[in-house]
N, C-alpha and C positions, 0 to 999 in steps of 0.2 A: 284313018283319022284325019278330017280335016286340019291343015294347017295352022288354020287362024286360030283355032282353039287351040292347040300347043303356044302362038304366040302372045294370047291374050291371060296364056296360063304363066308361061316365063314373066309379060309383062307383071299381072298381076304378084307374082311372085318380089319383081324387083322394087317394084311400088310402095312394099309392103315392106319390106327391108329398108329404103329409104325412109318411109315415116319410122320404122324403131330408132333409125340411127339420130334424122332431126330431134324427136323426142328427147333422145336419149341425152344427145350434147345439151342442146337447152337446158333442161332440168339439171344435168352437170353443172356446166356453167351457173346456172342462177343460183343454184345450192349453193356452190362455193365454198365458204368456210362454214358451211351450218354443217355439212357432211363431215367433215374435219371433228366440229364437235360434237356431232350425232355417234361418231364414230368412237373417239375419245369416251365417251357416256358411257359405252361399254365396258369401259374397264371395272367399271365396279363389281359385277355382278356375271357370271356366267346367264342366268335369266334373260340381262339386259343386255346381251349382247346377242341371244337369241331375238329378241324382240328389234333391236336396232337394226337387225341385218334383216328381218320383215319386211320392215316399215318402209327402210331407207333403201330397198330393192323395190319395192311396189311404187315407192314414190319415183325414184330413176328410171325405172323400168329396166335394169342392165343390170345380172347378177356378176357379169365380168368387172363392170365397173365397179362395184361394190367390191367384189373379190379381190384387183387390184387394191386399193385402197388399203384396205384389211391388210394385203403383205406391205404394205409401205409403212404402217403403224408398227406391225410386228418387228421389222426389220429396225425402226426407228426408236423401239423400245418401248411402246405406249400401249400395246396390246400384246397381254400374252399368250403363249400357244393354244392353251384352253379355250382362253375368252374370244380367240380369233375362231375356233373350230365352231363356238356356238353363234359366233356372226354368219360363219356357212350355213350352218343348218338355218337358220334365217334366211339367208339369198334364196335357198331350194323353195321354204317356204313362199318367200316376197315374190317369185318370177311366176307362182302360179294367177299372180294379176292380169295375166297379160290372158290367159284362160277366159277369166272372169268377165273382163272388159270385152273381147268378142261373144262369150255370152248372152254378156245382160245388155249389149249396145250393139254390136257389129250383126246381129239377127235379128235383132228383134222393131227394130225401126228404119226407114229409110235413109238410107246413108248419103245420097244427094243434098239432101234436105240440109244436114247441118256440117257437114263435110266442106264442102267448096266454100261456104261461108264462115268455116273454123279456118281453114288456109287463107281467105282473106283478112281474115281479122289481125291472125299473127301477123301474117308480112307486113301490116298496117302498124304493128306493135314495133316490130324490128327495125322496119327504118324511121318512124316518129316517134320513140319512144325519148326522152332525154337520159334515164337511167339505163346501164347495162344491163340490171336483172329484168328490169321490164323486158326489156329488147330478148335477150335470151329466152324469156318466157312465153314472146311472140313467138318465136322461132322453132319451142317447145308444142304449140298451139299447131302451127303449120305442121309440123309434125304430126301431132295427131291426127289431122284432117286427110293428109297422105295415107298414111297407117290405113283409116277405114276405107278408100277410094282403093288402095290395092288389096283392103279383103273384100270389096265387095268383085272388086274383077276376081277374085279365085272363086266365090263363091257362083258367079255366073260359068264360069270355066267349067267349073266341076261339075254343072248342071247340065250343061254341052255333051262334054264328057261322057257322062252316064249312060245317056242318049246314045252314042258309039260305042262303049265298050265296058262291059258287065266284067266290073271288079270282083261281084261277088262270088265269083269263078273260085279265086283264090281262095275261099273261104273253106270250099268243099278238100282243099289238096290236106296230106299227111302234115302235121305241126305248122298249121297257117298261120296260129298264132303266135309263135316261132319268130317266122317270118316278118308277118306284120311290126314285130320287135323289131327284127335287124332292120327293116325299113325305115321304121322312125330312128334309130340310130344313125343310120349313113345318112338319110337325108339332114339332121343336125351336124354334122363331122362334115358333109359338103357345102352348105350354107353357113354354116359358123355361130347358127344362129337356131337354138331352140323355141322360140316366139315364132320364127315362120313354121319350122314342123310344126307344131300344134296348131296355127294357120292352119295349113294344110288339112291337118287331122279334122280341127270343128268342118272345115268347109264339106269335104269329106263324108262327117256323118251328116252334118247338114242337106245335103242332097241326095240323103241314102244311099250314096254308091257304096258305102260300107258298113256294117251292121256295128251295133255297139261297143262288144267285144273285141272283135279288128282293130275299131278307134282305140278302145282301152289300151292295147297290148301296142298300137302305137305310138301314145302318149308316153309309156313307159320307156320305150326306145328313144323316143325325144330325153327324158330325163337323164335316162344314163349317157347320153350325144353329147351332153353337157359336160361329159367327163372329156372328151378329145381336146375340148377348148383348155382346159384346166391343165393336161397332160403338155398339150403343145407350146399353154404360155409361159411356163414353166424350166423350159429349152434349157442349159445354161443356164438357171437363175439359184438367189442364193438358197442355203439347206431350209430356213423356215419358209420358203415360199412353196419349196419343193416339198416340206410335212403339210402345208395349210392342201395343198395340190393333193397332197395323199389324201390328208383325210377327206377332200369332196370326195373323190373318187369310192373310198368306202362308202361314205354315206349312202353315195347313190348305185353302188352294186349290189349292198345291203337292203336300199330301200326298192330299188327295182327287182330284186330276187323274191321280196317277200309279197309287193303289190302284185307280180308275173301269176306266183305260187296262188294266191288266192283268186285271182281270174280265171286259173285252171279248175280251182276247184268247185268255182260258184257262177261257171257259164253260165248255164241253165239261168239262174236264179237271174243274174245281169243281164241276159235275154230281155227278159219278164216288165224288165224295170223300164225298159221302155214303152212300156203300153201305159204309165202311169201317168199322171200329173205334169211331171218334167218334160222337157224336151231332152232330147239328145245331147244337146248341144251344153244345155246346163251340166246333166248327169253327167258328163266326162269333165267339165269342170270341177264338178264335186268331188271327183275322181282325184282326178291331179291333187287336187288338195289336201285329200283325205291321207292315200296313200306315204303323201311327204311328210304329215301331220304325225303318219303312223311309223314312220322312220325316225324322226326325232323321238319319240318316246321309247324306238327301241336302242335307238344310240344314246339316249341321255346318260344312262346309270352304266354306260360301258367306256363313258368320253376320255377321263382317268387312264383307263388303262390302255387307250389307244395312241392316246397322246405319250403316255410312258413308251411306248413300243415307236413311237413318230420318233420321240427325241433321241435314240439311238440309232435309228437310219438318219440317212444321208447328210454325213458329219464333214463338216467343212475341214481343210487342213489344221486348220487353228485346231478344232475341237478333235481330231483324232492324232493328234500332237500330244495334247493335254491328256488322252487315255492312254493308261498304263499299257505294257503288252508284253509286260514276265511277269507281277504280280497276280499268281494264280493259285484262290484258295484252297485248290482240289491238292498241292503240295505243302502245304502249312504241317498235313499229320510227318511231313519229313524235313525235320528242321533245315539239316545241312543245304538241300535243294531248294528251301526257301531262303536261306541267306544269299545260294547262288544267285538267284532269280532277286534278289535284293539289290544284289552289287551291279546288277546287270542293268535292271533299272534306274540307279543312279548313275554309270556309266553313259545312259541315254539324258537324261538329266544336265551332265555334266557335259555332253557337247553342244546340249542347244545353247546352256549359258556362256560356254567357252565362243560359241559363235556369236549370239548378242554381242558378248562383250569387246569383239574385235571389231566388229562391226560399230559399234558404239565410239571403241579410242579410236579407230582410224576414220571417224565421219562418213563410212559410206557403207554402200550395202541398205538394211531396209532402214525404212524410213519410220518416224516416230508411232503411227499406229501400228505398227510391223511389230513392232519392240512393244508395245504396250499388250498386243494379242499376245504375242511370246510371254509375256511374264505373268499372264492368265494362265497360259499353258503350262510354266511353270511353278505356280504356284497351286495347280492344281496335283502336280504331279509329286510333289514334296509331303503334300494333303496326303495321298496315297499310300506312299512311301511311309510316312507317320505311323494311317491306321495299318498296312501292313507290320510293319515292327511290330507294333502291339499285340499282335494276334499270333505274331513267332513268340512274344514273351509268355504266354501263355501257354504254349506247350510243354513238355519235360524236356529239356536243355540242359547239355552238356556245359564248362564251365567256357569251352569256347567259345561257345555259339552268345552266350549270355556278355562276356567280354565285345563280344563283336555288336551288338544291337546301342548300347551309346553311341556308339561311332560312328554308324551311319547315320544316327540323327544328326550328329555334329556335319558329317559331310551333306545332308538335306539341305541344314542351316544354313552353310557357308554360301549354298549353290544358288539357294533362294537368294541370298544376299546381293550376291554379284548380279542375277540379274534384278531384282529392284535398282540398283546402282547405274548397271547399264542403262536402265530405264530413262533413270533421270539425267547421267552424262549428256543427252542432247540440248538438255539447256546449257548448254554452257560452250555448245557447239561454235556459236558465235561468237563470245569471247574468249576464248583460245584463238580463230582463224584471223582474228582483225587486231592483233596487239599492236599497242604505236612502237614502243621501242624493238629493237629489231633482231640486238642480243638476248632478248628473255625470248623474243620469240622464237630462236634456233634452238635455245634451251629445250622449252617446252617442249618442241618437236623431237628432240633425241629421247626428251625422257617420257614420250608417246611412245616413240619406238621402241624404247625397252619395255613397257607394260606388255606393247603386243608380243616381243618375244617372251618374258613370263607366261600369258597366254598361252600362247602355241605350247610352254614346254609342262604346263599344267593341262592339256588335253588329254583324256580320257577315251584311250581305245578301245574299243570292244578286243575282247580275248586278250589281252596284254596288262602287266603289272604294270606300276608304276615307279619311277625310279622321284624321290621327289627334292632328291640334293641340287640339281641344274636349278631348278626352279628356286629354289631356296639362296644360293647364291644371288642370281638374278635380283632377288628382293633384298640383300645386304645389297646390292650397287644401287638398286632404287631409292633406299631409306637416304645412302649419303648424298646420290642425286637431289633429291626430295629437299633435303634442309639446305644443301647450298642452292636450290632455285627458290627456296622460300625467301635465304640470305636476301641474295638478288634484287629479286619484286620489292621488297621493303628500301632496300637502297636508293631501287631505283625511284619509291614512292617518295621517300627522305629528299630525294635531290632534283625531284619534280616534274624526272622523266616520263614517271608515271602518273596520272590524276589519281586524288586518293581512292573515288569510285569504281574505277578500272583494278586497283590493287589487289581492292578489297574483291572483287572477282574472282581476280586470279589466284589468288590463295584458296580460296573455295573450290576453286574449278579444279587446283595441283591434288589440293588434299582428299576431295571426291575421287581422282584419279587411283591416289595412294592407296585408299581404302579399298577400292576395287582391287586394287594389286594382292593385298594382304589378305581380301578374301577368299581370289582365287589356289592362294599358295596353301593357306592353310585347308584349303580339301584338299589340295592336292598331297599336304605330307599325313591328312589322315587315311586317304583313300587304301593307303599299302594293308590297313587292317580289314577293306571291304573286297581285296581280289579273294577268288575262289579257293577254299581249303585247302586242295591238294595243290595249288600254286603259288601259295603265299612264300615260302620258303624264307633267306634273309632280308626280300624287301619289304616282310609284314611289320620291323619295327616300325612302332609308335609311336612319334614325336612325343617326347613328353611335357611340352610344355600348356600351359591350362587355361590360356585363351580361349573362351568364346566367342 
């Protein structure tokens, strides 16, 4: 094989990747905020997010780009997992533009002709333009005109080509069509870029070095190629970027399973179709389209339950925090082992909120959106906890078990509480560390440190009772803490040491503290009702006093 036809094929190859990418940025760039709200659009309508991820791919010509974007929205709240899967199935459809346009333009008329004078035009656009979108849409312009200068070098390459070395060798071997698949796949998974496979592919059948069939079953390889980019961008990144990533990857193993199956079975017939009207070059466009066309119709009515099956894989810490993991309805028909699995759960419960909460009085540790996922997590988990109980109350129950199901709701309550409280303690972060007077401020700080010992002595360990008279103590030297620092602050506000704005803070800020205290203790003197049956022994007494 002569030389210069491998390097005019490289070239042509790199030519051709250089006009997607100018294209590509320009039409970025000059869209700007229209793709923002082209994107936005779709939230209305699962319909309208298939049709926006069309449009707003065929217009960009980058279904990465679009894809990106789509997880930016998702992750930002503004699209939901649904509405983003029907945006994908849009890109699949929108990127068969790129098909079309070598089609109906890149074969069918001389590409000197408007090509070199499309590259002049833009750069003429780019640097005289006054406005940015102009200018970018010079640059979008030059783009294109690259684009066909590097298909027309494939397309002469591949005519070289021909001439040297009879592809259609291949055609004759055991499952070529097979082949021709994994072909157009690596070649996408190596270039990064499924608009040059298909490149490749039209030029290809365009100069008969490969029969129709071949191209098809390449084309399909190209589509699913698409999946490597999706797989790889994905590295590291967060759990809906990695469901949106899934579901492409279905889409198109689903939709190139079903396009592969029907090439097998209608060779013949696809043979045929090229003696027709169409050219080649069209027909596998029609292809491409058809097939993706034929995949959103089989993925439509199954989107629901794929998306149900997305949002249980790849669960961020937060959200496998927030799932239960003893709440097991397969032990409901045996009550005792669901209270166990009850108490065990709230035990879990009861150390995330015990750590918030230290983390909260002592100012360090996570930081406010940390605390705010945590208490998502925990209010998810009290959720749980709730409809579990409910579901022990309904079975045939002994007078124990029946005695015992208040009680854990009380302890749910409490625990939900303290971390709500936690939550909000960091407002106040700042007025606690910056007090002007110097004696409220030593106060404060010991009667920090006594919460967090409360804390610690209201933690909840796995396999162990709880003893909850330390802690109870603790909170009698809090209460008389608590009023002579209340004393205090007002004194100090009476005799001007304090501004009356700062006071009024700090009273807020002692008594948010208190309350967290009192929430903590009271799970902890009802918990002795939620340790395991045969361990409850004399620490199951139950506070009897009637605070909620």
């Amino acid at each position: 094989m002569d030389i210069a036809i491998v390097g005019s094929l490289a070239g042509g190859i790199g030519l051709f990747l250089l006009g997607m990418h100018l294209m590509t940025q320009g039409l970025r760039q000059a869209a700007g905020k229209s793709l923002k709200r082209a994107l936005h659009a779709a939230t209305e309508s699962r319909l309208r997010g298939l049709l926006s991820g069309t449009l707003i791919t065929a217009v960009v010509q980058s279904s990465s780009a679009v894809t990106v974007a789509t997880i930016g929205f998702v992750n930002a709240g503004l699209l939901t997992i649904p509405q983003s899967v029907a945006v994908i199935y849009g890109c699949n459809i929108g990127t068969t533009m790129t098909s079309w346009l070598v089609a109906l333009v890149g074969f069918k008329i001389k590409i000197s002709a408007f090509a070199l004078p499309l590259i002049a035009l833009g750069m003429l656009m780019n640097l005289a333009a006054p406005k940015e979108t102009v200018r970018q849409i010079g640059f979008a312009l030059a783009g294109f005109g690259v684009f066909f200068i590097g298909l027309d070098f494939l397309k002469e390459s591949f005519e070289d080509l021909e001439k040297n070395v009879d592809l259609t060798i291949i055609s004759t071997l055991p499952f070529s069509l097979l082949l021709f698949l994994v072909a157009g796949f690596v070649l996408t998974f190596l270039m990064q870029a499924s608009a040059a496979s298909m490149a490749i592919t039209l030029s290809l059948a365009a100069t008969g070095s490969i029969n129709i069939t071949d191209a098809a079953a390449l084309v399909i390889g190209a589509n699913l190629g698409t999946t490597s980019t999706a797989m790889l961008a994905v590295i590291g990144a967060t759990p809906n970027a990695k469901r949106i990533a899934a579901a492409h990857v279905i889409f198109n193993l689903i939709t190139g399973a079903v396009g592969f199956l029907l090439l097998i079975l209608f060779t013949s017939e696809v043979n045929h179709l090229s003696e027709g009207p169409l050219t080649t070059v069209t027909l596998l466009a029609l292809f491409h389209t058809l097939f993706n066309l034929l995949g959103v119709c089989i993925m439509w009515p199954l989107t629901d339950f794929m998306v149900s099956q997305l949002m249980k894989r790849f669960l961020s810490q937060e959200e496998n925090i927030g799932k239960p993991q003893y709440l097991d309805k397969n032990i409901l028909a045996t009550p005792y082992l669901a209270v166990e699995a009850l108490s065990m759960e709230l035990g879990r419960v009861s150390r995330l909120c015990n750590s918030m909460a230290l983390a909260a009085v002592s100012e360090e540790g996570p930081n406010p959106p940390q605390l705010e996922k945590d208490l998502v997590s925990v209010m998810a988990l009290v959720a749980a906890v709730g409809q579990f109980n409910q579901q022990i109350a309904q079975q045939n129950l002994n007078p124990d078990i029946t005695d015992i199901l208040p009680s854990s709701l009380r302890v749910a309550r409490y625990l939900n509480e303290v971390a709500r409280l936690s939550t909000r303690l960091v407002d106040y972060h700042e007025s606690l560390e910056n007090i002007s007077d110097t004696g409220i401020k030593q106060n404060v700080f010991h009667f920090k440190k006594d919460i967090s010992e409360l804390l610690r002595e209201c933690r909840i360990e796995k396999e162990s009772d709880s003893d909850s008279e330390p802690a109870r103590k603790i909170l009698r030297k809090l209460e008389h803490n608590y009023q002579s620092l209340k004393s205090d602050i007002l004194n100090a506000a009476t005799s001007g040491r304090l501004d009356a704005a700062e006071s009024v803070t700090l009273l807020d800020a002692i008594s948010h503290l208190r309350r967290l205290a009192e929430q903590a203790e009271k799970s902890s003197s009802y918990w002795s009702s939620m340790l395991p049956i045969r361990a409850r022994g004399a620490s199951a007494a139950i506070k009897t006093k009637t605070q909620v």
